[in-house]
matplotlib code that plots the C-alpha trace (Angstrom):
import matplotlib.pyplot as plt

x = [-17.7, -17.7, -17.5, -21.5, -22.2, -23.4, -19.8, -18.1, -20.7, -20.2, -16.1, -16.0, -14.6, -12.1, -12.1, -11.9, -13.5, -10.3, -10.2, -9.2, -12.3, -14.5, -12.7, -13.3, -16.8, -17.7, -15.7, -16.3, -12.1, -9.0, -8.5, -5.0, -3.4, -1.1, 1.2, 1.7, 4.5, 3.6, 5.8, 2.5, 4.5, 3.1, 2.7, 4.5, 7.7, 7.3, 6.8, 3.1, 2.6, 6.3, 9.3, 10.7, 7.9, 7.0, 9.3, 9.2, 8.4, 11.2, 8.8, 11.6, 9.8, 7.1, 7.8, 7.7, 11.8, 10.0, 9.9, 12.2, 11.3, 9.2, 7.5, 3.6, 0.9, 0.0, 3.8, 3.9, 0.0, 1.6, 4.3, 3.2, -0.1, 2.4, 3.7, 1.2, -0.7, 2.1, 3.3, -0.6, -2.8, -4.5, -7.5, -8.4, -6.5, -7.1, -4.8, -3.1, -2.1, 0.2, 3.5, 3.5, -0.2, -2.3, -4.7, -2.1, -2.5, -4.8, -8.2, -7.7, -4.5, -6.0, -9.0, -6.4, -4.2, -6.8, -8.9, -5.1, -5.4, -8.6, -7.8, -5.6, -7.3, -7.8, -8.0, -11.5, -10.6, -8.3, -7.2, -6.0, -4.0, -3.5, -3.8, -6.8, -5.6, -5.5, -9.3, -11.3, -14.6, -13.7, -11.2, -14.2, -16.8, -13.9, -13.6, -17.4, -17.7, -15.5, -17.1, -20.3, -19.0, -16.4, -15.1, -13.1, -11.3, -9.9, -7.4, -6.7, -3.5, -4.5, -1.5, -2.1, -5.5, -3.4, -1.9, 1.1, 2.2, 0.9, 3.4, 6.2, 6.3, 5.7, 2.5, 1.7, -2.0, -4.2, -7.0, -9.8, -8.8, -9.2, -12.2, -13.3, -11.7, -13.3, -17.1, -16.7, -15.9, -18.7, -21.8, -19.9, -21.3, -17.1, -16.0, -13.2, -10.0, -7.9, -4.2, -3.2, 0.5, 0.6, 4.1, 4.4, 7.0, 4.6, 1.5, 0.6, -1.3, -4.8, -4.0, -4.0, -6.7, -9.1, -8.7, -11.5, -13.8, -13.5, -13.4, -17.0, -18.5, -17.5, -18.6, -15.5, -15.4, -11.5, -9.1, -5.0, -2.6, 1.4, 3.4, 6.1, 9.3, 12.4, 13.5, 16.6, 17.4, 14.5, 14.7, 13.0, 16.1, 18.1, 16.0, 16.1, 19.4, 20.0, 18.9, 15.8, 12.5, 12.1, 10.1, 7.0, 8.0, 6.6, 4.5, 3.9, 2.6, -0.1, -1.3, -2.3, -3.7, -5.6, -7.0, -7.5, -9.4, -12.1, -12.9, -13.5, -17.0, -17.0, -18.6, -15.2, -12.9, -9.6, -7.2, -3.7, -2.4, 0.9, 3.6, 6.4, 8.8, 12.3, 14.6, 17.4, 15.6, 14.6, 16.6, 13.8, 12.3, 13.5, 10.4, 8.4, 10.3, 8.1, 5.0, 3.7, 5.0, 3.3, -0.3, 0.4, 0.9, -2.5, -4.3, -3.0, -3.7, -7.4, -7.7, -6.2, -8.5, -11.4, -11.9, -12.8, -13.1, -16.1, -16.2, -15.6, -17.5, -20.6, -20.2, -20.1, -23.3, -25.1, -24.5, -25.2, -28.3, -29.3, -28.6, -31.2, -34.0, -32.7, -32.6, -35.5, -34.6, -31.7, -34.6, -33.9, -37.2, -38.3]
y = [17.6, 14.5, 11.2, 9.8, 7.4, 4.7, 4.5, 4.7, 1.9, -0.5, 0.3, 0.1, 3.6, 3.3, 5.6, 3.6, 0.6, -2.1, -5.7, -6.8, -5.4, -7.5, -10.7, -10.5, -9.9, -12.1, -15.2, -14.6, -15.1, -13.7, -14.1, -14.0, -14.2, -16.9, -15.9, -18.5, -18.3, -20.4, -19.6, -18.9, -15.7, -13.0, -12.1, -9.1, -11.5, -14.1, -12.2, -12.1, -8.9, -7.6, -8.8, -7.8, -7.7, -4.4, -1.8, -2.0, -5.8, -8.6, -11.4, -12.3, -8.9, -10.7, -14.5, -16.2, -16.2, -20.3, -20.9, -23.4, -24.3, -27.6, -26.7, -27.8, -25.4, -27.7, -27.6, -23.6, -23.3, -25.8, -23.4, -20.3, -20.8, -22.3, -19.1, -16.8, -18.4, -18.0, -14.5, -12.9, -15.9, -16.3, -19.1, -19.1, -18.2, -17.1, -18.6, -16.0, -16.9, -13.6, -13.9, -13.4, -13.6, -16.5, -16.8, -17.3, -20.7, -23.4, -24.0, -26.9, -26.6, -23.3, -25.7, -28.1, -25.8, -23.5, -27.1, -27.7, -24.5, -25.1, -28.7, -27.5, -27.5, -24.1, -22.7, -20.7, -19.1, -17.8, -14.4, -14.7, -11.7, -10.9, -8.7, -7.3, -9.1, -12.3, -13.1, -14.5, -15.5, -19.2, -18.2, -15.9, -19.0, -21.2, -18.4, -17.7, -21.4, -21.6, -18.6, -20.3, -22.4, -20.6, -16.9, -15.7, -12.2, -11.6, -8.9, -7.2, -5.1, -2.0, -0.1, 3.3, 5.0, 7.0, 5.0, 7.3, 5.3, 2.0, 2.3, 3.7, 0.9, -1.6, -3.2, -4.7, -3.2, -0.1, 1.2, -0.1, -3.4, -3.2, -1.5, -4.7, -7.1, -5.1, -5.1, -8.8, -9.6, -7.5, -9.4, -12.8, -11.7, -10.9, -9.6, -7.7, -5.9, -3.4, -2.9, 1.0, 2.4, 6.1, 8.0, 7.6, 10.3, 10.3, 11.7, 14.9, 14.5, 15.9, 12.6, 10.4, 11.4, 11.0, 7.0, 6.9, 8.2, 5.3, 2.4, 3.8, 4.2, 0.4, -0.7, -1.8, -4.2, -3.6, -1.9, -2.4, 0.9, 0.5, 3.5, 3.6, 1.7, 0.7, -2.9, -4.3, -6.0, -4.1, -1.4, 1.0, 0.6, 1.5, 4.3, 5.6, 5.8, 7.4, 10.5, 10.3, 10.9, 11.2, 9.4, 10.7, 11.6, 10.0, 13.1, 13.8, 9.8, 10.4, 13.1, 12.0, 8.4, 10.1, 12.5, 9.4, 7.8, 10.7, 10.6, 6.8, 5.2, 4.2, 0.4, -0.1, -2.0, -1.0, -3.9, -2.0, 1.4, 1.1, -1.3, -2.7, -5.5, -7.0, -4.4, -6.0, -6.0, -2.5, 0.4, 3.3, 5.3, 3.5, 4.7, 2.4, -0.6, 0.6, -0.4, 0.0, 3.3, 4.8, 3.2, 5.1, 8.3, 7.7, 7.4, 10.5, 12.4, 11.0, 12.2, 15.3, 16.2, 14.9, 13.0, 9.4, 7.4, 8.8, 12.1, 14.0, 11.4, 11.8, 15.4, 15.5, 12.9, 15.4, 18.7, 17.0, 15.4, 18.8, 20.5, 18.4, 19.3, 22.9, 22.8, 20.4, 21.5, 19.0, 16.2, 14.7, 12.8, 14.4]
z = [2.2, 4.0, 3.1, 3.0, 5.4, 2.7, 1.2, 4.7, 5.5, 2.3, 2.3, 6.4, 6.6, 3.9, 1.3, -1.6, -2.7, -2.2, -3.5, 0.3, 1.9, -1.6, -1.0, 2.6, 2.3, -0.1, 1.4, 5.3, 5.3, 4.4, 0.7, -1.3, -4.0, -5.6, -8.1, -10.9, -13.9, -17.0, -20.2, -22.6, -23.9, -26.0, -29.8, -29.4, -28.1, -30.9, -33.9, -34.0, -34.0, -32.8, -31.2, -28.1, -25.8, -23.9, -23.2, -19.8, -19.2, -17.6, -16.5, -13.7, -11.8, -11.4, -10.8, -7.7, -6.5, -5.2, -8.9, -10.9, -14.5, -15.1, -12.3, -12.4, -11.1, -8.5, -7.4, -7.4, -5.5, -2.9, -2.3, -2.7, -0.4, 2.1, 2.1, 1.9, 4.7, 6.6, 5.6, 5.9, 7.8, 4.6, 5.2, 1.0, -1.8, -5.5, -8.5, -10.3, -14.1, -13.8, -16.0, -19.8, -21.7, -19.8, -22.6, -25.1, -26.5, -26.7, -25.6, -24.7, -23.0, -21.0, -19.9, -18.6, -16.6, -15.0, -13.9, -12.3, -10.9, -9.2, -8.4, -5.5, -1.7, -0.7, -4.1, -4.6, -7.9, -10.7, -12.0, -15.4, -17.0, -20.4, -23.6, -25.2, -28.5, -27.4, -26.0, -29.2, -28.9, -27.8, -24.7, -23.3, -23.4, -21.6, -18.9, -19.0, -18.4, -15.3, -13.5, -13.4, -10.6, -9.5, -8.5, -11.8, -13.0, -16.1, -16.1, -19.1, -19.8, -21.2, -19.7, -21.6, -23.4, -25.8, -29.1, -28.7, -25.6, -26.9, -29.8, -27.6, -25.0, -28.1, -26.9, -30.3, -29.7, -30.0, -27.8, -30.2, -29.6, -25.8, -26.2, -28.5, -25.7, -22.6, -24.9, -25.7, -21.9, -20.6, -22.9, -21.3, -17.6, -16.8, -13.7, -16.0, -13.9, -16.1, -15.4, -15.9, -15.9, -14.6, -15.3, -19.1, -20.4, -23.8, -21.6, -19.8, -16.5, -17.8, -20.6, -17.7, -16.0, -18.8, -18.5, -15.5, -17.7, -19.8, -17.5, -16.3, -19.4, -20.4, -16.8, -15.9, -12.2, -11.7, -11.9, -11.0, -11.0, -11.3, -11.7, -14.3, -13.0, -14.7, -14.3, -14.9, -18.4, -20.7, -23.0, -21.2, -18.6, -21.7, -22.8, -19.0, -18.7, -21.4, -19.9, -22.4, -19.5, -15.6, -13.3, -11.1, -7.1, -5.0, -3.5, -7.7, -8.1, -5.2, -5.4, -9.2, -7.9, -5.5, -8.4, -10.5, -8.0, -7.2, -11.2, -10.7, -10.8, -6.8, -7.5, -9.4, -6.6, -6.6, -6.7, -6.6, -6.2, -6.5, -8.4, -6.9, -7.5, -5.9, -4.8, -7.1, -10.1, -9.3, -11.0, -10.2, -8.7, -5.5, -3.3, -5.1, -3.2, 0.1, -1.2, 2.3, 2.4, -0.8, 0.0, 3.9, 1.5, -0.3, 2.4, 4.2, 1.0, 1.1, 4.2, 3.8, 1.1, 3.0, -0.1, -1.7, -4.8, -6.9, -5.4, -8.1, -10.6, -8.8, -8.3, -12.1, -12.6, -10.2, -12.0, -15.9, -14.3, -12.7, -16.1, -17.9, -15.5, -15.9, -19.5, -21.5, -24.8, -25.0, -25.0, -22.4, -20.8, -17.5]

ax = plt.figure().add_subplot(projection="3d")
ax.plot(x, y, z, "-o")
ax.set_aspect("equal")
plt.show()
């Protein structure tokens, strides 16, 4: 079965619906991101609801190496878009509020560092990550605010479906509460991005692939996928080398991202595939250091299966929908 012409049309023959080709699109330029580090930390790391923050989590994997504390986010967007326009020619760039839990804290102090944010030349809107738990009523209307005049995500860190994980990697959080979070965002007109980690030791395959179900019946925009890694200076490096779990191959993570995305809804755009962070923070698996080289392995196995994100979804949304003609006594309204 070949991919339809619509989708190759809409994705320009790719076979998922990627964040690069959406940016592009909708800004007539090439659009990236801008890491930003701001020390909002998390209630699982102060006490609030648990100490120790997740598992797997050392913020230093994901800060800008340009980054010195006292920093403002006008200093870090003037370096880091100096970079990135040199790195990948970028012409626009997006504000990412990336380490710790950007909504942690203040309205008023949020209001004040995203308008900071947006303040810089170049800047055409945020992405702000953080947990399910900490997004009440009056951080949504700030963010609802915002994207009225500019291009906004929120990205939520869901991580795991299953509670068994949640409490493993000591999130501080429980499936209802995203669902509550990812609910809330939706009646607020969100574009809402979900972060996923594929790999857990605490799940089976078949557990993992039950989370596309869920991001399409919420109506979820985004959605970001990491594969379980071990960083330097967490527990989970503790826990790892203890002997305690294994980590996916690289043939085993692709071939179960590429099953992931043929159960996804195919208007959800797919922002990442794979995580990665610097090699010297890095204690495994060490393929995922070639970012490059695992999103080349996707794509061959795309193609290799002659398949594509939603395949499997719509296949699915065809046979129940053929059922109910084939069957009115379910009630269904023909």
């Amino acid at each position: 079965m070949k991919l339809p012409i619509s989708l190759q049309e809409k994705w320009g023959g790719n076979r998922y619906n990627s964040f690069h080709r959406v940016l592009k699109e909708t800004f007539g330029a090439r659009v990236h991101k801008v890491s930003l580090r701001w020390d909002f930390t998390c209630p699982n790391r102060d006490a609030k609801v648990a100490v120790g923050g997740c598992t797997y989590c050392n913020n230093a994997s994901h800060t800008p190496r340009t980054y010195r504390p006292g920093m403002s986010i006008r200093e870090q967007l003037e370096l880091g878009i100096e970079a990135v326009r040199r790195r990948h020619k970028a012409e626009k760039f997006v504000a990412y509020f990336q380490s710790y839990t950007n909504t942690y804290g203040p309205v008023s102090k949020l209001e004040r560092l995203y308008q900071d944010a947006l303040d810089v030349p170049g800047v055409i809107g945020l992405a702000i990550a953080t947990r399910p738990d900490c997004v009440p009523d009056e951080v949504l209307n700030l963010i609802a605010d915002i994207s009225r005049h500019t291009y906004v995500w929120l990205e939520l860190g869901l991580e795991s479906m299953h509670d068994k994980t949640l409490q493993w990697v000591n999130r501080g959080h429980d499936l209802m509460a995203f669902v509550d979070a990812a609910e809330r965002s939706k009646r607020k007109g969100l574009r809402l991005a979900v972060h996923l980690i594929l790999g857990f030791p605490t799940e089976t395959r078949e557990e993992m692939l039950l989370t596309p179900a869920l991001l399409n019946g919420l109506g979820i925009d985004g959605v970001k996928l990491h594969n379980l890694h071990v960083i330097k200076h967490t527990a989970l490096e503790r826990i790892y080398r203890s002997g305690a779990f294994d980590l996916l191959t690289r043939e085993a993570y692709v071939s179960l991202v590429v099953d992931f995305l043929e159960l996804l809804h195919p208007e959800i755009v797919v922002q990442r595939l794979t995580g990665e962070t610097y090699r010297d923070l890095t204690v495994a698996p060490d393929w995922s250091v070639n970012k490059i080289g695992v999103l080349n392995a996707v794509h061959a196995e795309l193609e290799r299966r002659d398949t594509w994100q939603g395949r499997v979804f719509w296949e699915r949304s065809r046979f129940k929908a053929h059922s109910r003609v084939a069957n009115p006594s379910e009630g269904v309204a023909l």
